[in-house]
VOGU-3710 file (C-alpha; in Angstrom, 3 decimals, decimal comma):
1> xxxxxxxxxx> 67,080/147,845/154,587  64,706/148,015/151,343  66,265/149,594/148,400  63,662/151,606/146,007  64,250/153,244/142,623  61,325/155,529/141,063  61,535/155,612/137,338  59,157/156,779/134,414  58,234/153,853/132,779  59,225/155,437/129,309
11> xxxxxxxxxx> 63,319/155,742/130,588  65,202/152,680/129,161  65,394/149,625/131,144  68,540/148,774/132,961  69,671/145,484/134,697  70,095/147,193/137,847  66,611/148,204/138,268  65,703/144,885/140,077  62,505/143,927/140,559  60,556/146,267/138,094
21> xxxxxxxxxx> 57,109/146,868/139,171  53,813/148,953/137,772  52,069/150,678/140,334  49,705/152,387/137,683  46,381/151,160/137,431  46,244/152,024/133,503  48,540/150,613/131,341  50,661/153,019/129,820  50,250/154,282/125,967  52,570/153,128/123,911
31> xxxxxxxxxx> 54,777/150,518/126,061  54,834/146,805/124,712  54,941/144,234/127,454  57,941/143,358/126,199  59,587/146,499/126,178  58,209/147,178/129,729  59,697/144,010/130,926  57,675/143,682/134,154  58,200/141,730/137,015  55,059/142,813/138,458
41> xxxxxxxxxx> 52,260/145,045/137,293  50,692/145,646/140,561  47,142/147,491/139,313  45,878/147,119/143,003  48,654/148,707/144,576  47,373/152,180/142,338  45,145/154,731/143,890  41,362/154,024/143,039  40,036/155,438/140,470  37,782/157,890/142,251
51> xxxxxxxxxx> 40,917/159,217/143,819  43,053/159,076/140,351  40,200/161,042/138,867  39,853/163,589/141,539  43,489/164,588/141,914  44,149/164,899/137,914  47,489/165,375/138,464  46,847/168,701/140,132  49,685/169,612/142,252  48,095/171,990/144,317
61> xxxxxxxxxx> 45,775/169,299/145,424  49,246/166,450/145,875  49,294/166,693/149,857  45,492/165,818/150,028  46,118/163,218/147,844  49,012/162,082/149,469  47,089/161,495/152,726  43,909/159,788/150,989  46,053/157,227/149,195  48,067/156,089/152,440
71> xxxxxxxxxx> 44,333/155,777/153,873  43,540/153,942/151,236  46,663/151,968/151,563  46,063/150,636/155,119  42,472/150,353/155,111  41,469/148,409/151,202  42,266/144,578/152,153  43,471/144,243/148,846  45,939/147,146/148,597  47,141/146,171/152,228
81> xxxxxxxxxx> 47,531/142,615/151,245  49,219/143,862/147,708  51,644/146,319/149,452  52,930/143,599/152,388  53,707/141,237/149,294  55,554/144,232/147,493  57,338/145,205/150,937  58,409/141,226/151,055  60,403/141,484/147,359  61,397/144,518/148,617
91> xxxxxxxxxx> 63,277/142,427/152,297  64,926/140,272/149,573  66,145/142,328/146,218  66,169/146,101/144,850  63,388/147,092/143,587  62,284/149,688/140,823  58,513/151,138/141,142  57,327/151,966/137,673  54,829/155,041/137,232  53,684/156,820/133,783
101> xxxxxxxxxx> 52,533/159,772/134,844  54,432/162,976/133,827  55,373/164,530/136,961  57,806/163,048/138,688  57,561/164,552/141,750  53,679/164,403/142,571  52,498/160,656/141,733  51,891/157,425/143,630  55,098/156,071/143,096  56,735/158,621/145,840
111> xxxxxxxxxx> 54,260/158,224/148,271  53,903/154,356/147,783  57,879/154,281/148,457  57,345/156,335/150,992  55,166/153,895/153,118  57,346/151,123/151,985  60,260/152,673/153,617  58,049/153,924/156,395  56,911/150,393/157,137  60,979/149,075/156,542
121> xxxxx> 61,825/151,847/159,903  59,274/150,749/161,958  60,462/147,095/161,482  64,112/148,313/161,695  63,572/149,460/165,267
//
């Protein structure tokens, strides 16, 4: 079974965050690289930036959202391809998906772990 943390990429790093990984498209103001200390910065894993733009982080528009980015998930070759390599650290260590935004209830991160441990069930069965 996959184990998934969601933390702000401004909250201090820790060892036990595992595999740390990006899953912004931008990189976040005011993080080094170094401070970051990224195992991944998986850009193509983020929403595009149509559908970034369009939901501005509007929460009244987050379950819309929600079900255009898992579209986009399956159906972009590149986020598919992105998101099986993700799920694949995921098989093997703990892993910590990385987001900047200020919410942090209503962003990517949640619904990306959500298909992550979505796809882990279906396997599981």
């Amino acid at each position: 079974m996959v184990q998934i943390i969601l933390k702000r990429i401004y909250e201090p790093y820790d060892q036990m965050d595992g595999c740390r990984i990006l899953v912004d498209r931008l990189w976040p103001r005011g993080i080094s690289k170094e401070k970051a200390k990224l195992t991944v910065w998986a850009k193509e894993l983020a929403p595009s930036h149509e559908l970034r733009k369009w939901f501005g982080h509007r929460t009244t528009l987050y379950e819309e959202f929600r079900i255009k980015y898992l579209e986009e998930l399956k159906t972009d070759p590149i986020m598919s391809k992105c998101f099986e390599e993700i799920y694949q650290i995921a098989l093997t260590r703990k892993i910590t998906l990385l987001y900047a935004a200020k919410d942090s209830l209503h962003n990517n991160a949640h619904i990306l772990k959500e298909a992550l441990l979505k796809r882990d069930d279906n396997i599981s069965k």
